[in-house]
N, C-alpha and C positions, 0 to 999 in steps of 0.2 A: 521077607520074601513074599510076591505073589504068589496064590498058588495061578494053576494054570487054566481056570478057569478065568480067573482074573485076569488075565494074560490077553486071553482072548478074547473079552469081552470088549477089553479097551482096543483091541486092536480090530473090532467090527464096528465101536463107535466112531473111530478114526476114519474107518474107509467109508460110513453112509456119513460124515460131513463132506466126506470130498468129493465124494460121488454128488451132495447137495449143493458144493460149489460150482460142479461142472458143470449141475442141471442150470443152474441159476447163470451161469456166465451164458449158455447156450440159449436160454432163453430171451436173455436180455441185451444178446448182441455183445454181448462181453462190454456192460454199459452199469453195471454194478443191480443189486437185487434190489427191488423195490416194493413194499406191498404195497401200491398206487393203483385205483380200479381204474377201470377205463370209461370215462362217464357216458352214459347213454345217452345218445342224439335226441333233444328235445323238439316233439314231433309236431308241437301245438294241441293237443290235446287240451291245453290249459284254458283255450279261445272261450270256451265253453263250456264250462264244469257243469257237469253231469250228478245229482245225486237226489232224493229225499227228503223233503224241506225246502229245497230250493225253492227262490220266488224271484220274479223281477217289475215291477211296478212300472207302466210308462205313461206317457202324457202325451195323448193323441188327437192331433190336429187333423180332420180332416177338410179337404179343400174342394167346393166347387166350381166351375165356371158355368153360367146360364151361354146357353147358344144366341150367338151373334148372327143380327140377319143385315142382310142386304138390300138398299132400295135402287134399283138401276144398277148403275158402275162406284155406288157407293156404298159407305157402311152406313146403316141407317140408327141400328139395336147394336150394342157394343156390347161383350161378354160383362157380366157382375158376379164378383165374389163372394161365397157365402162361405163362411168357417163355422166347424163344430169339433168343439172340445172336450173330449172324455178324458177318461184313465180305463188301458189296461192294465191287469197281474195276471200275471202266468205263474201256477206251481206246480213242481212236479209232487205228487201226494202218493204215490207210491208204484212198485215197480212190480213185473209180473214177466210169465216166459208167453211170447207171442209163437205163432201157428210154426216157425223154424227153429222151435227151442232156444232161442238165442232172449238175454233178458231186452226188457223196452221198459219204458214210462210212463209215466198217465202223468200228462201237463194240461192242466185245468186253467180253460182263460177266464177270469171272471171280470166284468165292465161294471164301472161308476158313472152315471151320467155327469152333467152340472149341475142338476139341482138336485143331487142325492148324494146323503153321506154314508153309505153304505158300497160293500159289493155283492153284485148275483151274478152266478156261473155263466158265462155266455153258448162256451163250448168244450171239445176237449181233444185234445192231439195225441198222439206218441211220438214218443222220440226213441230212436235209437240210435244207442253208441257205441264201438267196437275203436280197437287199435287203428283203425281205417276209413273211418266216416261217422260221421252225426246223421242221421236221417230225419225228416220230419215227415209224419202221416196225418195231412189235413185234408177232411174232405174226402175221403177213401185216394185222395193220390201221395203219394211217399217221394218229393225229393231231398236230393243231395244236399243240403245247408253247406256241411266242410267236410273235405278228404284231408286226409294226413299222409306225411308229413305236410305243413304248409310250407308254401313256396312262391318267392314272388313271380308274378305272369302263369301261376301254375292255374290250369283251365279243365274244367268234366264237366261232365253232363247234368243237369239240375233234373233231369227226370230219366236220368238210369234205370230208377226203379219202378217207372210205370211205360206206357206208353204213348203219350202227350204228342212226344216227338215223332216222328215218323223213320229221322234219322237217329239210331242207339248211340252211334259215336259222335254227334254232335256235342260241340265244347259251347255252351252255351252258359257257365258260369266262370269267374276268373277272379285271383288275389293279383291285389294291389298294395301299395303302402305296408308293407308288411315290417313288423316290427315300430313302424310309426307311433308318435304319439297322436292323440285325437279328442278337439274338445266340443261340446257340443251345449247346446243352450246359449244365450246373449241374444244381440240384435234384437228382432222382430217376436222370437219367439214368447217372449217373457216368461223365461226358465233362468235360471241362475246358469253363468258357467260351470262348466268341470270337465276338470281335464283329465285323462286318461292314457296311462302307456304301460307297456307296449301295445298298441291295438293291432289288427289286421284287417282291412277293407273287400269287403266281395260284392262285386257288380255282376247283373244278369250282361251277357255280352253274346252277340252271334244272332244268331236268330231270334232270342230273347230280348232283345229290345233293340231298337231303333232311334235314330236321330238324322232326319231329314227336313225338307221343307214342309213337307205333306204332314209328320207323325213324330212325338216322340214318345218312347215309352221305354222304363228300365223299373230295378228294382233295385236297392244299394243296402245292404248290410255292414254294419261294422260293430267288431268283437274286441274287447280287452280282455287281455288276460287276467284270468282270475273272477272277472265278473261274468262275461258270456255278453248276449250282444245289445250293446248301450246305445243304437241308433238302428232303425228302419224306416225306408225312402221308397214310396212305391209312383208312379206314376204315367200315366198318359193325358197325352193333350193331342187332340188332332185339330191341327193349324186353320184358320177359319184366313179364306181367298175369294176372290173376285174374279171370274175370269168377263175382264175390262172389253167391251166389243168396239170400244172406240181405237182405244192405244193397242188393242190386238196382244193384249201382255196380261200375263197372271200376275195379279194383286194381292199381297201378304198382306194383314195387317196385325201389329205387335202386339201378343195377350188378350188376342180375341179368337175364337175356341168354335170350331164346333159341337165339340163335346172336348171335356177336359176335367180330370178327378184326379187327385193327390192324397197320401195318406204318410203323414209321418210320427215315427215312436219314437219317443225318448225316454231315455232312463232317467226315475226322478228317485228309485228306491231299489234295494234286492238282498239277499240275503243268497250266501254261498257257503258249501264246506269244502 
């Protein structure tokens, strides 16, 4: 015989299963119990790893066009290309709490010319990163690199955090390609390919750059995941014209420049955790 302690006990274990049945049907929609988590929306965070060590090596082509002159209604002096090729690295070397308590980076670019096999420190940046943005502080100005979550056609403001703009709510950065893969190096550059994905592409867009007949000017970014960002595209070229007194018409002519400078990164090296 039980005694009546016994009794009881099996018959409080009985009622908290059932009571845990009912929780569990109530819960789950009367859809059976599961301990399944619910995974957390992947924000892009990853575009850009953030830490300690980090480094990224790139190979920089800078580009310029000499100004093209004009004799009469013609061209006389045609724009000439001159290229220079370094190497940046950027590391981050370690971290610290900036002037809103919140932590930042110390990202040290250091430059290799061509005729040197070494690197020396050029400059130094901070970066900060939160749940919500990457920021970069170059030059006493702080913009937006990425907001999170990423999102294709998602657009803010590249200098929220300073005052550049005049307009605050100007949308003057934007994702493209998102989730794309992306390869860079071949052709002209003579870099090896490599390919990369998922990447995500961010272009200056709105007021930030331009494409007319007169001017073009943007900036282009793109991030893989995992690595952080494996290509930078910067450039202006103001269109060199004729204004023709004969034919009474404005005269283009193709890859001749008033002034004109290009400057592109590529990833040849990096190190992530």
């Amino acid at each position: 015989m039980h005694s009546p302690l016994l009794r009881w006990l099996h018959k409080f274990i009985d009622r908290r299963r059932a009571l845990a049945v009912v929780a569990c049907a109530l819960a789950t929609g009367v859809a059976g119990c599961k301990n399944d988590t619910e995974a957390i929306p992947d924000t892009g965070a990853g575009y850009y790893p953030i830490a300690v060590g980090n480094y990224w090596t790139y190979a920089v082509a800078d580009s310029t066009w000499s100004q093209a002159l004009a004799s009469g209604n013609s061209l006389a002096t045609p724009s000439v290309l001159t290229v220079s090729n370094y190497q940046f690295k950027e590391t981050i070397t370690d971290v610290f709490t900036d002037a809103s308590g919140q932590p930042a980076y110390r990202l040290v670019r250091s430059k290799m010319g061509p005729n040197t096999t070494s690197f020396r420190d050029d400059s130094v940046f901070v970066l900060t990163a939160n749940a919500n943005f990457v920021a970069l502080n170059r030059n006493n100005a702080k913009t937006a690199e990425l907001i999170f979550p990423v999102r294709q056609g998602r657009s803010w403001n590249l200098n929220a955090f300073n005052n550049i703009d005049t307009t605050f709510l100007a949308e003057t950065r934007q994702y493209s390609r998102v989730g794309l893969p992306f390869t860079t190096g071949g052709g002209t550059s003579g870099l090896p390919v490599k390919a990369y994905e998922p990447t995500v592409t961010v272009n200056n867009t709105g007021t930030a750059a331009e494409n007319s007949a007169l001017k073009r000017r943007g900036y282009q970014q793109v991030f893989a995941k995992g690595v952080g960002p494996v290509l930078r595209r910067r450039f202006f070229f103001a269109n060199f014209y004729i204004n023709n007194t004969v034919t009474q018409r404005v005269d283009y002519y193709d890859s001749n420049y008033f002034l004109a400078t290009s400057r592109r990164e590529t990833l040849i090296d990096y190190r992530t955790r």
